[in-house]
N, C-alpha and C positions, 0 to 999 in steps of 0.2 A: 065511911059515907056510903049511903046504900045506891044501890045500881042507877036507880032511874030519879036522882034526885034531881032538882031543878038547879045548883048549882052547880053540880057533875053537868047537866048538859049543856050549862052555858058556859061554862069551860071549856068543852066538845066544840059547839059551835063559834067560840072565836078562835079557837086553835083550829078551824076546817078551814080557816084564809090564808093565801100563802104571804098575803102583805101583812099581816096580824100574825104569824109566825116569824117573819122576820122580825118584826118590833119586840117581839118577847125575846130573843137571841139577842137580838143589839144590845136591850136592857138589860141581858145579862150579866153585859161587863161592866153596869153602871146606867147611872139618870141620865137622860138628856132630855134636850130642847122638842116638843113638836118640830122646831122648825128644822133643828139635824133630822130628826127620827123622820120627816115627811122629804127631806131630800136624796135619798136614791132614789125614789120611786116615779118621780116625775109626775107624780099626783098634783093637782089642784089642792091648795089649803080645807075648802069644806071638805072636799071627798076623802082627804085622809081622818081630818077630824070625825068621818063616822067610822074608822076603823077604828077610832082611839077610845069612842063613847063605848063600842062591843064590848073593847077591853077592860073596860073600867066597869060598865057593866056585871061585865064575867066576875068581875075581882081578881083579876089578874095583874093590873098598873092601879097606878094612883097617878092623880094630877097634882101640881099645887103650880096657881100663879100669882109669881113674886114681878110686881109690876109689868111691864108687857109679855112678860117670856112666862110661860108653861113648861113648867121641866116633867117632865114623866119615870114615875120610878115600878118598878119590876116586885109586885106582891110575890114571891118564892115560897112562900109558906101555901099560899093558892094551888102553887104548879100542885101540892101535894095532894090532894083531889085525884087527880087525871093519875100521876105516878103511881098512886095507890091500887088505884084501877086496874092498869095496866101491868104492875105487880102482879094481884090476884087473876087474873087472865093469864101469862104468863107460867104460874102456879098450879092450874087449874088444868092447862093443857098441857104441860109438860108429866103432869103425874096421867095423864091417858095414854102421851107418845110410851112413857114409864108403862104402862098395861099392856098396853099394843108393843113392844118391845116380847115381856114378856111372856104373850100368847104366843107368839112368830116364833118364839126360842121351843114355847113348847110344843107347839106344832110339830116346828125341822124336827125335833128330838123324839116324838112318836112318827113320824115317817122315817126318821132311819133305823126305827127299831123295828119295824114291818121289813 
């Protein structure tokens, strides 16, 4: 997925909420109810329900509602967007600290041959 794409950032910006990170964790371990996923939070019903459209949004949850209850389920194939990301960044600077390592080796090593 390239850098600046429009699903990479909306990925980005529902994983920038710390109530929309907790609901991706919860869903981790499985589906639940809006009405579970909106009770730690002591949220108002609309005002969580705009943290659930983000996510759904993002492509992150799916919704489906089977008579009153909305269960929410966890797209894990989505997180891999952001994981990928973070991957090659990860990758990217560890081969510079890798460079800068060893310029410092060669450096020490013509200073103590002076």
């Amino acid at each position: 997925m390239e850098n600046h794409s429009l699903a990479l950032n909306n990925v980005f910006h529902a994983l920038a909420d710390p109530t929309r990170r907790s609901v991706i964790a919860r869903l981790g371990r499985g589906s639940a109810s809006i009405k579970d996923l909106a009770e730690p939070f002591g949220l108002g019903l609309p005002s969580f329900l705009k943290h659930i459209k983000v996510l759904e949004l993002s492509g992150l949850i799916a919704s489906e509602k089977v008579g009153r209850v909305r269960t929410c389920t966890l797209k894990r194939e989505n997180l891999a967007a952001a994981e990928t990301w973070f991957e090659q960044q990860r990758l990217a600077w560890q081969s510079r600290y890798d460079n800068l390592d060893d310029l410092l080796t060669n450096l020490k090593g013509e200073e103590s041959e002076n």
